[in-house]
Each structure stands twice: as structure tokens, then as C-alpha cells.
PyMOL commands that place a pseudoatom at each C-alpha (Angstrom):
pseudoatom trace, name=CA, resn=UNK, resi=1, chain=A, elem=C, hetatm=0, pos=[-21.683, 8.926, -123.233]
pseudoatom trace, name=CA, resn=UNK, resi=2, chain=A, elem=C, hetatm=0, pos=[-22.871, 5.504, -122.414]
pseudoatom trace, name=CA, resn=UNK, resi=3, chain=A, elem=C, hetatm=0, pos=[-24.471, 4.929, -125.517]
pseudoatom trace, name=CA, resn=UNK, resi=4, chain=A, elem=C, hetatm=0, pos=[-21.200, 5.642, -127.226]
pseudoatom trace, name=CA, resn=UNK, resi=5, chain=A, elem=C, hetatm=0, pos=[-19.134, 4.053, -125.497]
pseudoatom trace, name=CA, resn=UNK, resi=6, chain=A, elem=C, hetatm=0, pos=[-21.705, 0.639, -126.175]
pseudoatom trace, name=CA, resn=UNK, resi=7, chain=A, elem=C, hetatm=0, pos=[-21.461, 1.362, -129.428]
pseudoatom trace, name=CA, resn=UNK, resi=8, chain=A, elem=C, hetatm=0, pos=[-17.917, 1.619, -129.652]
pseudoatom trace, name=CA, resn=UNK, resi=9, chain=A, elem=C, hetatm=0, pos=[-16.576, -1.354, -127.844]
pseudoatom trace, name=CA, resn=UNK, resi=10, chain=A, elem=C, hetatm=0, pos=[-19.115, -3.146, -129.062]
pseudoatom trace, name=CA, resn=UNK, resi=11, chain=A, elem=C, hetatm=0, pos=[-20.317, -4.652, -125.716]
pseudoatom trace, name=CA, resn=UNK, resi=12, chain=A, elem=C, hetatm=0, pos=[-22.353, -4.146, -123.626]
pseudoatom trace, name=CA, resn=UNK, resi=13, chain=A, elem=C, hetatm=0, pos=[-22.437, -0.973, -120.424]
pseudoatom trace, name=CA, resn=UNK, resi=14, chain=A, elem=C, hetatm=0, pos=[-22.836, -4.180, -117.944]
pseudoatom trace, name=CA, resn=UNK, resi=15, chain=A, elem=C, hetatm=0, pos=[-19.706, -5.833, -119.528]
pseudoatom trace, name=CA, resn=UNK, resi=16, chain=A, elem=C, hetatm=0, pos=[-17.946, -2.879, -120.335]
pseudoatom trace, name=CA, resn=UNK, resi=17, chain=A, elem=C, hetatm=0, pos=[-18.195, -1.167, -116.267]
pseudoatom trace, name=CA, resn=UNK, resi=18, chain=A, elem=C, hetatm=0, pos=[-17.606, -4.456, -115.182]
pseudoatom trace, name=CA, resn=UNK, resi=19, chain=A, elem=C, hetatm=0, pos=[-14.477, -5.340, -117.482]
pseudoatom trace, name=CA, resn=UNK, resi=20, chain=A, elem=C, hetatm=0, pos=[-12.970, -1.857, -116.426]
pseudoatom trace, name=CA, resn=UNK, resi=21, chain=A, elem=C, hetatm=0, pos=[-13.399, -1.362, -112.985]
pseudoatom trace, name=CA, resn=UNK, resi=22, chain=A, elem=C, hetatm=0, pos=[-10.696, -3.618, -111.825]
pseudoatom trace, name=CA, resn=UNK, resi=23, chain=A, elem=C, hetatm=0, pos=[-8.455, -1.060, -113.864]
pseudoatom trace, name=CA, resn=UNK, resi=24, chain=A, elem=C, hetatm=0, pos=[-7.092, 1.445, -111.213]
pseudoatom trace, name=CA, resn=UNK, resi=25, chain=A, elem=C, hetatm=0, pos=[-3.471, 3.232, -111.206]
pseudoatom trace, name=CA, resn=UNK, resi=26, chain=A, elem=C, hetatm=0, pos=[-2.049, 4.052, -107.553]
pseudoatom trace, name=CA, resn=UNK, resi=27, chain=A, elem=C, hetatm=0, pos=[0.741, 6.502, -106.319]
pseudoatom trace, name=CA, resn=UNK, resi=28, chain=A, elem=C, hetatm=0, pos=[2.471, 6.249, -103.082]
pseudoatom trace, name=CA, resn=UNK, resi=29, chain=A, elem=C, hetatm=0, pos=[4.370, 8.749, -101.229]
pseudoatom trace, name=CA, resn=UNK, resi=30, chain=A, elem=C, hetatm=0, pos=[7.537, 7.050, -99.708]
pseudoatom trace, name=CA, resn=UNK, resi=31, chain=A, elem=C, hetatm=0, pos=[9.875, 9.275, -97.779]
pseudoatom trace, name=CA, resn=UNK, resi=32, chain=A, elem=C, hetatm=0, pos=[9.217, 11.859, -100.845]
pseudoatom trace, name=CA, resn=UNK, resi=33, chain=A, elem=C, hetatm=0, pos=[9.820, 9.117, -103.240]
pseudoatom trace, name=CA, resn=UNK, resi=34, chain=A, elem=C, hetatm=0, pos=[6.486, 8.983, -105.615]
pseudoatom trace, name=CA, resn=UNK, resi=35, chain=A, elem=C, hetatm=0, pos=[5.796, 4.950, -106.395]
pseudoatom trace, name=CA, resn=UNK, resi=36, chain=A, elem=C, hetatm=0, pos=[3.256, 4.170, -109.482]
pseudoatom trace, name=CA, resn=UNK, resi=37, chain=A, elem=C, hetatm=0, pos=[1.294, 0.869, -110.064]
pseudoatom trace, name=CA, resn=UNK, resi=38, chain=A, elem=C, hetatm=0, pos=[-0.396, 0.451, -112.992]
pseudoatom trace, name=CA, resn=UNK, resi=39, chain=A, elem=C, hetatm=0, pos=[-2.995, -2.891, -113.641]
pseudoatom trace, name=CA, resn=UNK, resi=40, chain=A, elem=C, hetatm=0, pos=[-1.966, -5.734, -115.727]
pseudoatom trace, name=CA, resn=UNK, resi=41, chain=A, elem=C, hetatm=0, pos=[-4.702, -4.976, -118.867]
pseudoatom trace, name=CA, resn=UNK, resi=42, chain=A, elem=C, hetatm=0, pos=[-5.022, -8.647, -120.317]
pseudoatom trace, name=CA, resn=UNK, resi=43, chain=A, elem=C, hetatm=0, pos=[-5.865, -8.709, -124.272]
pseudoatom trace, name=CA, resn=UNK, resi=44, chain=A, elem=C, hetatm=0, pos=[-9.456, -8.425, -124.133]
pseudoatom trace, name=CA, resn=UNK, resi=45, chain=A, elem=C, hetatm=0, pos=[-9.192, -5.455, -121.748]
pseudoatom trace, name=CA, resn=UNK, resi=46, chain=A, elem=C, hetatm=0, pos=[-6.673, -3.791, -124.294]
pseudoatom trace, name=CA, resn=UNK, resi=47, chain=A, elem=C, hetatm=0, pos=[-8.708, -4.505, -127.635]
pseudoatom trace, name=CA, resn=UNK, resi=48, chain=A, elem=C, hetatm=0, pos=[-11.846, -2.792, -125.520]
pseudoatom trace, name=CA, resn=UNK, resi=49, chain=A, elem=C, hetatm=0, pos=[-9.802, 0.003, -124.886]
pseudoatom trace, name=CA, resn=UNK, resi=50, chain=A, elem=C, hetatm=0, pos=[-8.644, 0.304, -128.019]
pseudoatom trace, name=CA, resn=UNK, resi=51, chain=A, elem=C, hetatm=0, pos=[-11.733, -0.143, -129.527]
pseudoatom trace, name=CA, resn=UNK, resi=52, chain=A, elem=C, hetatm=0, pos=[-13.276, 3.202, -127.074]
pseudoatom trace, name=CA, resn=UNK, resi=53, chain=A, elem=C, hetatm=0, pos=[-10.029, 4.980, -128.016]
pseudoatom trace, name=CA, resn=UNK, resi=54, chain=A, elem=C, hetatm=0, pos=[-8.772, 4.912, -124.562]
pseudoatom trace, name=CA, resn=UNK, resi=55, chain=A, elem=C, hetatm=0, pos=[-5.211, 5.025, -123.317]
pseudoatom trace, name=CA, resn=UNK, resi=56, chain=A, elem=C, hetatm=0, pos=[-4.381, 1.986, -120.887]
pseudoatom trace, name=CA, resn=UNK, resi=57, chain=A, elem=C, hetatm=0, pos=[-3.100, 2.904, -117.867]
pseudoatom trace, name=CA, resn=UNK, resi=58, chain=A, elem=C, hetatm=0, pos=[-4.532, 6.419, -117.600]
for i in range(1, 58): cmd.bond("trace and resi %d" % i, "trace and resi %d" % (i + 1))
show_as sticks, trace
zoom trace
């Protein structure tokens, strides 16, 4: 999985993991009332995702 995901971004595991890991999605709970947040994914984030075949924000 590594290896292919090197390959297919075209960077580096190092670069990739630590390109990504700002990238998390949170749900609250308010009074019953379900809240999302998704990350601002800036245009070199996106063209790695893209790139992996990823969908942003999921």
C-alpha cells in the first residue's frame, strides 16, 4: 500500500504522511444537532489527492 501510494502521488511516504495528517473531518453532537468540519485542502494537498485517487474530505 505504501509503495503505491509513493508511486502514485509521486512523492515521497515522508511527504505524503506528513502532507495528510493535518487532514481530519470532525462531528459534534449539539443538543441532537450533528455539526461537520471539514479541513481547508490547499492546491498541493488536492492535486496529491487527486493524484492517489482520493476523495477530499473523506
Amino acid at each position: 500500500m505504501a509503495w503505491h501510494l509513493q508511486w502514485a502521488g509521486g512523492i515521497s511516504i515522508r511527504k505524503l504522511v506528513q502532507t495528510l495528517r493535518p487532514l481530519r473531518t470532525v462531528t459534534i453532537d449539539v443538543n441532537g444537532h450533528e455539526l461537520t468540519a471539514a479541513p481547508a485542502i490547499d492546491a498541493v494537498t488536492q492535486d496529491i489527492l487527486d493524484k492517489i485517487n482520493a476523495p477530499a474530505g473523506h
